[in-house]
C-alpha positions in Angstrom: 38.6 28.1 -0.2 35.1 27.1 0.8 33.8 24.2 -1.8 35.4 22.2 -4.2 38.9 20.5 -4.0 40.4 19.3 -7.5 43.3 17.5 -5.4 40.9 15.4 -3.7 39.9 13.8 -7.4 43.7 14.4 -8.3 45.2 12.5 -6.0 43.5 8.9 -6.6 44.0 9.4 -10.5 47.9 9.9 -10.5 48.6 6.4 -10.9 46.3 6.0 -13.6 47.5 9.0 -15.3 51.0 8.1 -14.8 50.5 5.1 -16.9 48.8 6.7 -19.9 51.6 9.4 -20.6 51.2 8.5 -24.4 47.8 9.4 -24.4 48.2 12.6 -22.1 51.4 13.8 -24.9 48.7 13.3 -27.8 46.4 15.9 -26.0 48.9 18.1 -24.8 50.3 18.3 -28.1 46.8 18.9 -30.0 46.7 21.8 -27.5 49.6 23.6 -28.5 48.8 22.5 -32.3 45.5 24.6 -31.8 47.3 27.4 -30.0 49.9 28.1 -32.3 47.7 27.7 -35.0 45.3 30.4 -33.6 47.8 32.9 -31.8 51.3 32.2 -33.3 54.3 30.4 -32.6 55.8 32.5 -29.9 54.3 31.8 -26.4 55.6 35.0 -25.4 53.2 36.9 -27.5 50.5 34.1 -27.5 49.0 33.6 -24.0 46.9 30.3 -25.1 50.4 28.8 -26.5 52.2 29.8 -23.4 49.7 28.2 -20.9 50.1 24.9 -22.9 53.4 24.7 -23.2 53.7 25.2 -19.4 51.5 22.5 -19.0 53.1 20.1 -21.4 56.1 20.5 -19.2 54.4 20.4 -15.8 54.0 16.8 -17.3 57.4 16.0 -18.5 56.6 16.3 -22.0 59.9 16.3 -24.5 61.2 19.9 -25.6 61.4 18.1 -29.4 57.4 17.2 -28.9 56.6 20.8 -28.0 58.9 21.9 -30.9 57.0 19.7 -33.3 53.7 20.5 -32.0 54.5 23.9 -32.2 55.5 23.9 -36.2 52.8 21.6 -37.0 50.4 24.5 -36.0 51.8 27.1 -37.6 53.0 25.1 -40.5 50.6 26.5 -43.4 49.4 23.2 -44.7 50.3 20.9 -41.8 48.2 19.3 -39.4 44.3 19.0 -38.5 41.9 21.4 -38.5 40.5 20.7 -35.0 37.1 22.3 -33.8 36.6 23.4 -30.3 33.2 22.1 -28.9 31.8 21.5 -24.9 29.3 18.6 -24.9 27.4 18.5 -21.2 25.2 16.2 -19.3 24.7 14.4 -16.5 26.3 11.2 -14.7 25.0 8.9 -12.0 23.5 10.4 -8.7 22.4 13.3 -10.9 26.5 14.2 -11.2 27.3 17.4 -13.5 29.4 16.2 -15.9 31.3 19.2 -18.8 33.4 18.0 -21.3 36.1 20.0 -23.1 36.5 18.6 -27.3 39.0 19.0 -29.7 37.7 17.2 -32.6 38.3 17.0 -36.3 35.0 15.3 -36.8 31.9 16.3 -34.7 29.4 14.0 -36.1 31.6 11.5 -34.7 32.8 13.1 -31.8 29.0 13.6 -30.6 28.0 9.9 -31.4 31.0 8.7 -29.1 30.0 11.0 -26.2 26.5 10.5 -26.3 26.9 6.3 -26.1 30.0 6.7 -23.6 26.7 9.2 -21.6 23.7 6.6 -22.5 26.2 3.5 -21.8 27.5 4.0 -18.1 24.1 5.4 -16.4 24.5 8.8 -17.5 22.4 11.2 -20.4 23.5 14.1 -23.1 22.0 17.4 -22.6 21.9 20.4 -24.4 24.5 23.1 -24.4 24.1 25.5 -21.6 22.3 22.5 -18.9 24.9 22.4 -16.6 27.7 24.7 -17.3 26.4 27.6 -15.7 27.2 25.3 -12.7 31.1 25.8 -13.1 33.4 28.7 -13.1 36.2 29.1 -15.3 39.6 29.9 -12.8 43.1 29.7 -12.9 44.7 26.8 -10.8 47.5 25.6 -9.4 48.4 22.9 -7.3 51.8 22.8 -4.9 52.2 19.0 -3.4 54.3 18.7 -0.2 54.9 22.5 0.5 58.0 23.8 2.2 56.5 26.8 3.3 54.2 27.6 6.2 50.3 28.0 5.3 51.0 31.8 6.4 53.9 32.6 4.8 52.2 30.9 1.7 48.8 32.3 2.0 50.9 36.1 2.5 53.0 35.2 -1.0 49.5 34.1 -2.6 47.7 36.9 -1.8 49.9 39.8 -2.4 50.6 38.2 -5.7 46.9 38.6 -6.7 44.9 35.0 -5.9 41.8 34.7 -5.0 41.6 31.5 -2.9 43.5 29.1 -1.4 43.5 25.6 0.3 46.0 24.5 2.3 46.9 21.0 3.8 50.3 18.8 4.7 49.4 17.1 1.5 49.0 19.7 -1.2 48.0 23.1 -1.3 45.4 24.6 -4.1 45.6 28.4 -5.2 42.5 29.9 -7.5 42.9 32.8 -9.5 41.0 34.8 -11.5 41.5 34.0 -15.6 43.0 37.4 -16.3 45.2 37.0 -13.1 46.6 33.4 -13.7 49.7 34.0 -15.2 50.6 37.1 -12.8 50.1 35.0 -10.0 52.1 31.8 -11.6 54.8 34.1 -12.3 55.4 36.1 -9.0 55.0 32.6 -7.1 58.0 31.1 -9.4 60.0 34.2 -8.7 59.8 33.1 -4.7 60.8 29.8 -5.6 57.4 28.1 -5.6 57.3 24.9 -8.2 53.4 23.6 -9.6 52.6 19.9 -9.9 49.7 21.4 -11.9 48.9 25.0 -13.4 46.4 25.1 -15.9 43.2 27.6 -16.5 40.1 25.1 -15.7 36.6 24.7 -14.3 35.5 24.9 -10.5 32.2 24.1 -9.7 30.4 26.7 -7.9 28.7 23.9 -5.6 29.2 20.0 -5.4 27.2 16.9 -5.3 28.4 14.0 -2.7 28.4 11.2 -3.9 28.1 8.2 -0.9 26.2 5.2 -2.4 29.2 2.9 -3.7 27.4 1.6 -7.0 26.7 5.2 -8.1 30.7 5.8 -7.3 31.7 3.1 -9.2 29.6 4.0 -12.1 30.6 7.7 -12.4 34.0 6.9 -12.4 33.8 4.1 -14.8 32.0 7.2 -17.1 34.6 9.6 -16.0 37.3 7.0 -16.7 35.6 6.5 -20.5 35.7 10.0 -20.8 39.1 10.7 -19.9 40.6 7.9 -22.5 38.8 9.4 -25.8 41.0 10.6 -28.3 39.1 14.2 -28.4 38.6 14.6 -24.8 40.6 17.2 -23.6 39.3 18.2 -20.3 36.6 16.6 -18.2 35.3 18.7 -14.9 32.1 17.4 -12.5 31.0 18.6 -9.6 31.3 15.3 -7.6 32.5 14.7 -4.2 33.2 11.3 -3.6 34.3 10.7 -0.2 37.2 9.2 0.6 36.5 6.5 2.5 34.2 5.0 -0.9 37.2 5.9 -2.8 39.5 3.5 -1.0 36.4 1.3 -0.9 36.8 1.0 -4.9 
């Protein structure tokens, strides 16, 4: 696939990530809170429900914390009422930067977003500046395949994806929305196992990023981002080479 790699931002964050598994479990679980709460209980009948609970796996999350998470969204009485927002803007080097919310509070919520923006080189916009920029696609990510990038690419394909990449490393697959869990499901049945699988946003084109103090800076902002409480999801459009990634 021509553009974008998430594995290349992936990749130097696993470490990182790895060592915040508390916080990731909190998220995952105020996923499947929402999803429940909205479609039901039964991720066989609720699409939304069944994505996260996939991913809450994906990331080793405990059976008994799904189950929880589960009842406390359909519990009548039980649990927040989150809202669902997308706060956009920009970061350093002119960066397109969207931001997925799940927030009991927006007052707050926007206060936190706009200093984390205003505070590490970056500014707030309105809704709609820079998320016609971005795609919304199903994705998943296979590290160290077994199979060859034909016989791969052939199984992709036929089962309905879009795009591919394919290195020794890790190989990407992009699907259409509609198609995501089609695709997911034919690839498991030929034995294929996802590091990641998840419905997200691709940007359509992507910004490189080479000065070092601007690289620095954007992750420091994506770094703030990614530790708030009601971030769920944060996609840019930056490349940041590798070279000034081992640099930092």
């Amino acid at each position: 696939m021509a553009g974008h790699s998430k594995w290349a931002n992936i990749k130097h964050r696993k470490t990182k990530q790895d060592a915040q598994k508390g916080k990731i479990f909190t998220k995952l679980a105020r996923e499947i809170i929402v999803a429940a709460k909205q479609g039901g209980g039964d991720p066989d009948g609720n699409f939304r429900l069944r994505i996260a609970v996939d991913k809450a796996k994906i990331n080793n999350m405990p059976n008994d914390n799904i189950k929880r998470a589960i009842q406390k969204g359909i519990g009548s009485n039980d649990g927040d009422n989150y809202e669902e927002v997308t706060y956009e803007g920009y970061g350093p080097g002119g960066v397109a930067i969207t931001l997925d919310i799940m927030t009991d509070n927006r007052n707050r919520t926007a206060g936190d977003i706009r200093y984390l923006f205003s505070k590490n080189g970056g500014n707030m916009g309105e809704t709609g500046c820079v998320s016609y920029m971005f795609d919304r696609k199903g994705y998943l990510l296979i590290e160290s395949p077994e199979m060859s990038e034909d016989e791969l690419m052939l199984m992709a394909l036929e089962a309905g994806a879009e795009d591919i990449n394919y290195d020794a490393e890790a190989v990407e697959i992009y699907t259409d929305p509609d198609n995501f869990e089609l695709v997911k499901g034919e690839l498991e049945k030929g034995g294929i196992e996802f590091t990641q699988a998840e419905v997200t946003l691709v940007p359509q084109n992507t910004v490189e990023v080479t000065d070092q103090d601007q690289a620095k800076k954007l992750i420091k902002l994506i770094d703030a981002f990614e530790e708030h409480d009601d971030v769920q999801g944060v996609f840019s459009n930056a490349d940041i080479p590798d070279e000034i990634m081992e640099q930092l």
